[in-house]
N, C-alpha and C positions, 0 to 999 in steps of 0.2 A: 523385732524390737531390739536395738542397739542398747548395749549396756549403761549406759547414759540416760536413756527413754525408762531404763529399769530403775536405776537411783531413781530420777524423778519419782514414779510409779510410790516408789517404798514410800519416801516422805510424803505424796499427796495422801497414801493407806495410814500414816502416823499421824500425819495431823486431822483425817477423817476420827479417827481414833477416839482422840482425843475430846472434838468436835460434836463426836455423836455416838457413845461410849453408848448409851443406850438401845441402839439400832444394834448392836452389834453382839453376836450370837455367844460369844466367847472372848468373858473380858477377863480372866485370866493366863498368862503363858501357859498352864500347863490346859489348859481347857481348849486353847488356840492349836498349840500341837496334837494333840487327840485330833481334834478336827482337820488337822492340817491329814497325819496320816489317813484316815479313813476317807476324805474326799479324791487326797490321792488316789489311792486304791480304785475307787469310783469315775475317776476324771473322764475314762472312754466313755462312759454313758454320755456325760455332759456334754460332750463332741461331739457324738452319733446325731443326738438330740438336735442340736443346733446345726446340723452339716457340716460340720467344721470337720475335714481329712487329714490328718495331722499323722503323724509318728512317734507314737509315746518314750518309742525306743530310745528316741536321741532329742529330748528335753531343750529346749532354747528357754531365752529370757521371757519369752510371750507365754510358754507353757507354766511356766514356775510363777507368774506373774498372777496367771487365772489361777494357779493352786492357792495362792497367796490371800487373793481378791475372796474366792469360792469360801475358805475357811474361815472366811468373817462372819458368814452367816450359816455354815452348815454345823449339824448340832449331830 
C-alpha cells in the first residue's frame, strides 16, 4: 500500500464513520485507542488466522491500515 492508497483508506474509514456510527465498536477516541492498542498486541493472531506471512517487526501502511480497519470493530 502506497501512502497515497493510505490517505484514501483514512477518509473512506472517516466518512464510513460517520455513515454508519452504529456498526462501529468504539465510537469514542478514547474507546477507539483502547481498541486500537489491544488489537495491536493481538494483530499476529489475525494473520496466522488468515495466512497472511507478514513481518510485524517492520509495520508498512497495509499493516497500520488492518490495525486501523480491525479497531473499528474490536471491543
Amino acid at each position: 500500500m502506497t501512502k497515497q492508497e493510505f490517505i484514501r483508506f483514512i477518509e473512506h474509514l472517516r466518512k464510513d464513520f460517520i455513515q454508519n456510527k452504529e456498526q462501529w465498536e468504539n465510537k469514542t477516541i478514547e474507546d477507539y485507542l483502547e481498541a486500537m492498542s489491544r488489537y495491536t498486541e493481538g494483530i499476529d493472531g489475525y494473520y496466522k488466522n488468515t495466512n497472511q506471512d507478514l513481518d510485524l517487526e517492520k509495520v508498512d501502511w497495509k499493516i497500520f491500515s488492518d490495525i486501523l480497519k480491525g479497531s473499528s470493530v474490536y471491543k
